[in-house]
C-alpha positions as CSV (number, residue, x, y, z in Angstrom):
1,X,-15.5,2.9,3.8
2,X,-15.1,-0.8,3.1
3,X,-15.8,-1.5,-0.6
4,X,-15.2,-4.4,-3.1
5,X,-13.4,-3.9,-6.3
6,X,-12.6,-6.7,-8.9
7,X,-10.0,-6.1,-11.4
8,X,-9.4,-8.1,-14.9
9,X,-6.4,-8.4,-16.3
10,X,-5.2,-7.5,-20.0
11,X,-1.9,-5.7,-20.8
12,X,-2.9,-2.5,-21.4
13,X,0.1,-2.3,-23.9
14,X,-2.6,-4.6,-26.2
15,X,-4.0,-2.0,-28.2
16,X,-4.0,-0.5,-32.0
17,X,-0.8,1.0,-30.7
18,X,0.0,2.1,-34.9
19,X,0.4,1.6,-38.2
20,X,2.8,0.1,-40.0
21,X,3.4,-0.7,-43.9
22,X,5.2,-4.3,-45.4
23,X,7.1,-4.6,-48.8
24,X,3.7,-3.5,-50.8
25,X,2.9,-0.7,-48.8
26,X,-0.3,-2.5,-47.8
27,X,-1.2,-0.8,-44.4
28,X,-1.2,-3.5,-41.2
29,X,-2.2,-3.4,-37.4
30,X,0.4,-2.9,-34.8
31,X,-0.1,-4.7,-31.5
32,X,2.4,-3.2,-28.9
33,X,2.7,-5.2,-25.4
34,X,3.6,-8.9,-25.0
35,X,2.5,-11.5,-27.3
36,X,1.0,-13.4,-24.5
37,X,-1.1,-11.1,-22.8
38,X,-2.4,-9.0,-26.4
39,X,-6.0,-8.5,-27.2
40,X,-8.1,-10.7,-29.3
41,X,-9.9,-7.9,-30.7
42,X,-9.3,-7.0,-34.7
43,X,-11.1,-4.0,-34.0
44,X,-13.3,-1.7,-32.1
45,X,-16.3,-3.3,-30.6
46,X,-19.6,-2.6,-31.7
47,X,-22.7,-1.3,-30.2
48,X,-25.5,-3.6,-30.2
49,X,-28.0,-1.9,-28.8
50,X,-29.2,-4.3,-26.2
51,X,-29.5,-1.5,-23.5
52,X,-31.2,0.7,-25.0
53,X,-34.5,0.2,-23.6
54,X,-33.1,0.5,-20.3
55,X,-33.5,4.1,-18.4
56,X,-30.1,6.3,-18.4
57,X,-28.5,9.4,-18.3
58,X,-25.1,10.8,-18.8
59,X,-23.9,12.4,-16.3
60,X,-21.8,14.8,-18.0
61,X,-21.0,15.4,-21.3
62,X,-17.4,13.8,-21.3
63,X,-17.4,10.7,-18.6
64,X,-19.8,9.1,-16.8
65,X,-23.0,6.9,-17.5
66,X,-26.2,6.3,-14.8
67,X,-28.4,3.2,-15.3
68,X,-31.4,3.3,-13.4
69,X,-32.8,0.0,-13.2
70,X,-30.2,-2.5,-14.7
71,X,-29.9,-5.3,-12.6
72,X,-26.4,-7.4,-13.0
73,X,-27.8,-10.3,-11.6
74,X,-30.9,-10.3,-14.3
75,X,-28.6,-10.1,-17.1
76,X,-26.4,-13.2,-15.9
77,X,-29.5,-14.8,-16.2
78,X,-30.9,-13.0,-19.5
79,X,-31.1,-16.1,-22.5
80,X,-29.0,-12.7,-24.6
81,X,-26.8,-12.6,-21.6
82,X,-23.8,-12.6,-24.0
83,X,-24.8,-9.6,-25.6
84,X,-25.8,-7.6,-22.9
85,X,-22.8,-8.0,-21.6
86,X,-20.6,-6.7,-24.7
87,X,-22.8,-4.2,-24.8
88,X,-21.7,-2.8,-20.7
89,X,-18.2,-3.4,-21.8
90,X,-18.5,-1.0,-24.6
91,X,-20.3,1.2,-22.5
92,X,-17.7,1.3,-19.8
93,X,-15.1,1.9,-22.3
94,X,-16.3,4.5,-23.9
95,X,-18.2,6.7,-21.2
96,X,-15.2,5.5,-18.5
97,X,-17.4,4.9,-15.8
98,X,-21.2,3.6,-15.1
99,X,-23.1,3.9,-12.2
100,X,-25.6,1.1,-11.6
101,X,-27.8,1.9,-8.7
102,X,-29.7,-0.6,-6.1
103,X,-27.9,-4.4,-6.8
104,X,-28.6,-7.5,-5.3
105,X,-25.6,-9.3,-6.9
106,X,-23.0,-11.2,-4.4
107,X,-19.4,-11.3,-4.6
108,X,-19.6,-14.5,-6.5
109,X,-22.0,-13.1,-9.4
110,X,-19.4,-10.1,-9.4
111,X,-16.6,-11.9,-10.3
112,X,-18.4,-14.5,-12.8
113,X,-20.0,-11.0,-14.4
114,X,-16.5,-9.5,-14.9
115,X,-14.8,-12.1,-16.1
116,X,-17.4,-12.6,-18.9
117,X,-17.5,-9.0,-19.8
118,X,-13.7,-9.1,-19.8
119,X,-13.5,-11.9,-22.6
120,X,-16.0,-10.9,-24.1
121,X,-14.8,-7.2,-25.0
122,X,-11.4,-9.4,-25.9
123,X,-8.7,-10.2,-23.1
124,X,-6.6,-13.2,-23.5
125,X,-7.4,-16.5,-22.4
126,X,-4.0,-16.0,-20.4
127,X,-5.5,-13.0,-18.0
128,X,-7.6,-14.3,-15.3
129,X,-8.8,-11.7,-12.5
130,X,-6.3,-9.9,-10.6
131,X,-5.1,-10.1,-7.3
132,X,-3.8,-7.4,-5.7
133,X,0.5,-7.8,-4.2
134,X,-1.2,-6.8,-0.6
135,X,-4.2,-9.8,-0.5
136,X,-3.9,-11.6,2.5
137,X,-3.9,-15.6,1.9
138,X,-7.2,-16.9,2.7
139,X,-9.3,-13.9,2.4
140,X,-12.9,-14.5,3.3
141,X,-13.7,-13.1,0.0
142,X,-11.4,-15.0,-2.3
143,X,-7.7,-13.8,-3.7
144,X,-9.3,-11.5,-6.3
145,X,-11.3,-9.3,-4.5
146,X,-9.8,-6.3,-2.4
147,X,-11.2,-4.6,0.5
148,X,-10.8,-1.0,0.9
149,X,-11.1,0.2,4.2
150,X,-11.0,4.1,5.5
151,X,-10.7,2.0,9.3
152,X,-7.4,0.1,7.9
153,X,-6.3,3.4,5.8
154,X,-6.5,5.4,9.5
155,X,-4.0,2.5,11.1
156,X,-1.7,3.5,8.3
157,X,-2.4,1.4,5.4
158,X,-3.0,2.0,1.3
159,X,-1.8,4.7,-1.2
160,X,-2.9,7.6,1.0
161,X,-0.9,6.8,3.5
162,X,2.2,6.6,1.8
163,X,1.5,9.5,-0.1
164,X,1.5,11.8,2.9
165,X,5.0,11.6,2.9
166,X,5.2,14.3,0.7
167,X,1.9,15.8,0.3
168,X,-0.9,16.9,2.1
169,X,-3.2,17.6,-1.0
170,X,-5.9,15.6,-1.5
171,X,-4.8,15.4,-5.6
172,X,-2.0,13.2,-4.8
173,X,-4.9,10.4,-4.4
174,X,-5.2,10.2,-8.4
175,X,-4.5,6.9,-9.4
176,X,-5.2,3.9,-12.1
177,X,-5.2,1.1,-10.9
178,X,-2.2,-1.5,-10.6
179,X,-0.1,0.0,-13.7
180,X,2.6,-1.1,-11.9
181,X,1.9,-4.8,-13.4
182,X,3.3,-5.6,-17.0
183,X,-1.0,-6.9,-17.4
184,X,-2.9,-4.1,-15.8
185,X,-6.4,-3.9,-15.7
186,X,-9.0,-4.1,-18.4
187,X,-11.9,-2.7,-15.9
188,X,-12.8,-2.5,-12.4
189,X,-15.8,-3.3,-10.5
190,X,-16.6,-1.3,-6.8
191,X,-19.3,-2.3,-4.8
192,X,-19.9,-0.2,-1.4
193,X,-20.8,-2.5,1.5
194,X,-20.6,-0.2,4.6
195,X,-20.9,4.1,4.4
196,X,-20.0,6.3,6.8
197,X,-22.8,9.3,7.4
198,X,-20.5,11.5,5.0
199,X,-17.8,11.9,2.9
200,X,-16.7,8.9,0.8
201,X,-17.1,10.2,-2.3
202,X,-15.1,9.3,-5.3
203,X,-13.5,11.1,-8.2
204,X,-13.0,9.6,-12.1
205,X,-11.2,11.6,-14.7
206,X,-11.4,10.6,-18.5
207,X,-7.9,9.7,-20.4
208,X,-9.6,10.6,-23.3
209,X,-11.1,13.8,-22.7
210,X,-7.2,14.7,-21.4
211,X,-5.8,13.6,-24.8
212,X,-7.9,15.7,-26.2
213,X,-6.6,18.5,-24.7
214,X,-3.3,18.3,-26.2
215,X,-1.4,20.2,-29.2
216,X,-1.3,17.5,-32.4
217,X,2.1,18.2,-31.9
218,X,2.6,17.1,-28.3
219,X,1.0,14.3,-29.1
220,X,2.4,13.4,-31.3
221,X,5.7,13.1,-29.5
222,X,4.2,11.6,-26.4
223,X,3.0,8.8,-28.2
224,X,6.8,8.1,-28.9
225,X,7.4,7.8,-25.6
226,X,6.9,5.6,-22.4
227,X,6.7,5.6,-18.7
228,X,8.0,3.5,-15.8
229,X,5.2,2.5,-12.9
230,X,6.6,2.0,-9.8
231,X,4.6,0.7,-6.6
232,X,7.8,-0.7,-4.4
233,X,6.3,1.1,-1.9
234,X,3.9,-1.9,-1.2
235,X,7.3,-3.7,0.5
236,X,6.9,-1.6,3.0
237,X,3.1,-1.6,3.2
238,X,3.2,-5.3,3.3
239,X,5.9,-5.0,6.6
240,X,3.3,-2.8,8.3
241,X,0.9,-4.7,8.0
242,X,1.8,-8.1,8.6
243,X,1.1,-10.0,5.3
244,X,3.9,-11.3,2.8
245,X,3.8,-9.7,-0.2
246,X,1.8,-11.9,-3.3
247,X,4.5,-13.4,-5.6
248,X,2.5,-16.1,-7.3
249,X,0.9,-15.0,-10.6
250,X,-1.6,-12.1,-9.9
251,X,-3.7,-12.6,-12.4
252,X,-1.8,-13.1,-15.5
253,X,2.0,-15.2,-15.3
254,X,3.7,-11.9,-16.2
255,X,2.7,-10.2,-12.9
256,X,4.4,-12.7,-10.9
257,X,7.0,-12.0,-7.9
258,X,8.8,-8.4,-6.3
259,X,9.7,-6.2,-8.8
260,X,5.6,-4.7,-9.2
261,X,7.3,-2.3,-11.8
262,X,6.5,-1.5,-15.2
263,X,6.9,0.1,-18.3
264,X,3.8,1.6,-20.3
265,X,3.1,4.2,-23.1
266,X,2.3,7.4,-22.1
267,X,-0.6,6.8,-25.0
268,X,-2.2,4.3,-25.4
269,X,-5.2,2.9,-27.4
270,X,-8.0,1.3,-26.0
271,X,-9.1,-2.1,-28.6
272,X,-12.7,-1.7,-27.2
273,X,-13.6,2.2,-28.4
274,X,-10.5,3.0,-31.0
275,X,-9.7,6.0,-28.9
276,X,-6.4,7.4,-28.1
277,X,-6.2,8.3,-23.9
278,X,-3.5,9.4,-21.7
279,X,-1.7,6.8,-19.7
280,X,0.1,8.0,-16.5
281,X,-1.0,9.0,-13.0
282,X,0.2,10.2,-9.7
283,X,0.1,6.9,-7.8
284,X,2.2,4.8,-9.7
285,X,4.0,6.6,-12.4
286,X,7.4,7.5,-11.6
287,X,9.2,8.4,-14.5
288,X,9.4,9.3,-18.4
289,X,12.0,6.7,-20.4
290,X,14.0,8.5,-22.6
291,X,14.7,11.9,-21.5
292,X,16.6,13.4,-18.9
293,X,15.0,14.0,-15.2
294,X,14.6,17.1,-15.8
295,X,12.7,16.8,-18.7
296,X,10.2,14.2,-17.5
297,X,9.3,16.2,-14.5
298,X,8.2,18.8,-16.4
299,X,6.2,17.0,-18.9
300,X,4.4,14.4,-16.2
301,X,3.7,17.3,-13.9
302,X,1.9,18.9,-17.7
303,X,0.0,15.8,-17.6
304,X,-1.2,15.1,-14.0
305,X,-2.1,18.9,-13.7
306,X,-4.5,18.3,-17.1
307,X,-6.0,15.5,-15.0
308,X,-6.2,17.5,-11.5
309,X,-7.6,20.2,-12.8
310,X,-9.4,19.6,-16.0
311,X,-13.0,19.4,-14.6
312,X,-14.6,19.2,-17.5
313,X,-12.9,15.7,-17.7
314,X,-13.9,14.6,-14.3
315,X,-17.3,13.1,-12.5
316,X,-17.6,12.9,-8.7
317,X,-19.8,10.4,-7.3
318,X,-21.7,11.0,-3.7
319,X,-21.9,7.0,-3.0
320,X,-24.6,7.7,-0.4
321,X,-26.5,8.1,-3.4
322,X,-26.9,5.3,-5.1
């Protein structure tokens, strides 16, 4: 199932991560991540109310949000495109995922879309979009966007493949994208370009529907610790395939040569909504910091099982559909 996704780069470490107090005990924000890749934002970002004339539904109560008759390309070209625009971002951030059915847009308007909606909802002059460690030089497409293709996924490339390794269950597939950066992702964009008569479909889970579902108290202590993402495995992917692994800056000058690992909180707080989420998943996160193995196997197999099997936290999308 060949697709397009476009990924914008902010260090997800960029958040409200806290508070602390100075020498008066006046109450101050504490950014977390590096200083060169933190949010602008001062604060959540507010609703507008540009899209509210616009026909919708939420497609369950805890993720997931369908627009109708939105039309990307219209609101490029809208005189409050601006606005529009921060109004999506909140969107997006706060339902997890919208569905926009039936657009004329081109890979070109994608990527001029995203990286407006990016800045505008507060990324760093310093993150550009992303390209991926496994982009072949000179894609058709440009650097920054990434086919995925169920044809090149059969031959023996992409996470699925190196998964089987050690699972056959199709939950081994849950993943957020490139955490393995020190600047992940602020969104994604996916556009399908060729079906196959069935299957395809795709899964989302919410990060902040799963918070949710933990104790105050183990929470609490999460949120003291962090995580090492680890996606090595694309050394070997790269082999298989043919193409040299992408060393230049992918998208922000931290995420820049071999290494493609990473440390993160296990909570984090998204700038855009205020809201607290969980921050691991079974793609790239490899290990809790801080405790002994035994101990982080036990607590990051808690927390992938609350997103496998949480399905009140989950949306599945039948891509024929839209």
């Amino acid at each position: 199932m060949p697709s397009i996704i476009l990924d914008k780069t902010t260090n997800e470490n960029s958040r409200l991560d806290g508070n602390e107090y100075d020498g008066n005990q006046t109450k101050k924000l504490v950014f977390g991540g590096h200083s060169d890749a933190r949010t602008t934002r001062m604060g959540p970002l507010e609703y507008r109310g540009s899209l509210d004339g616009f026909e919708h539904m939420e497609v369950t109560p805890a993720i997931g949000r369908e627009y109708a008759s939105l039309q990307l390309r219209a609101v490029l070209a809208h005189k409050e495109c601006d606005t529009l625009i921060q109004d999506i971002a909140r969107t997006i951030s706060s339902r997890g995922v919208v569905f926009l059915r039936n657009q004329d847009i081109t890979p070109r308007e994608m990527k001029i879309f995203v990286e407006r909606m990016s800045v505008l909802a507060g990324a760093p002059s310093s993150s550009k979009l992303h390209v991926h460690p496994l982009t072949e030089e000179g894609s058709e497409l440009g650097d920054q966007i990434s086919q995925i293709s169920s044809e090149k996924q059969k031959k023996g490339g992409g996470l699925t493949h190196q998964l089987s390794d050690t699972s056959r269950l199709a939950s081994v597939g849950w993943h957020a994208d490139i955490t393995f950066e020190p600047v992940p992702s602020d969104y994604a964009m996916l556009k399908i370009h060729t079906l196959p008569p069935t299957g395809g479909d795709t899964l989302w889970a919410s990060g902040y529907e799963v918070y949710k579902k933990l104790s105050p108290s183990m929470a609490a202590y999460l949120e003291t610790l962090t995580a090492t993402h680890d996606a090595t495995f694309f050394h070997d992917e790269a082999r298989r395939l043919g193409n040299p692994l992408r060393q230049t800056p992918r998208g922000h000058p931290l995420n820049i040569g071999t290494g493609l690992t990473s440390v993160h909180p296990i909570i984090r707080t998204n700038p855009v909504t205020g809201w607290k989420s969980v921050f691991v998943n079974k793609g790239f996160t490899r290990r809790i910091n801080g405790v002994t193995r035994d101990e982080s196997d036990m607590l990051l197999k808690y927390l992938f099982d609350l997103v496998v099997h949480s399905h009140d936290a989950q949306i599945s999308l039948a891509h024929r559909y839209l």
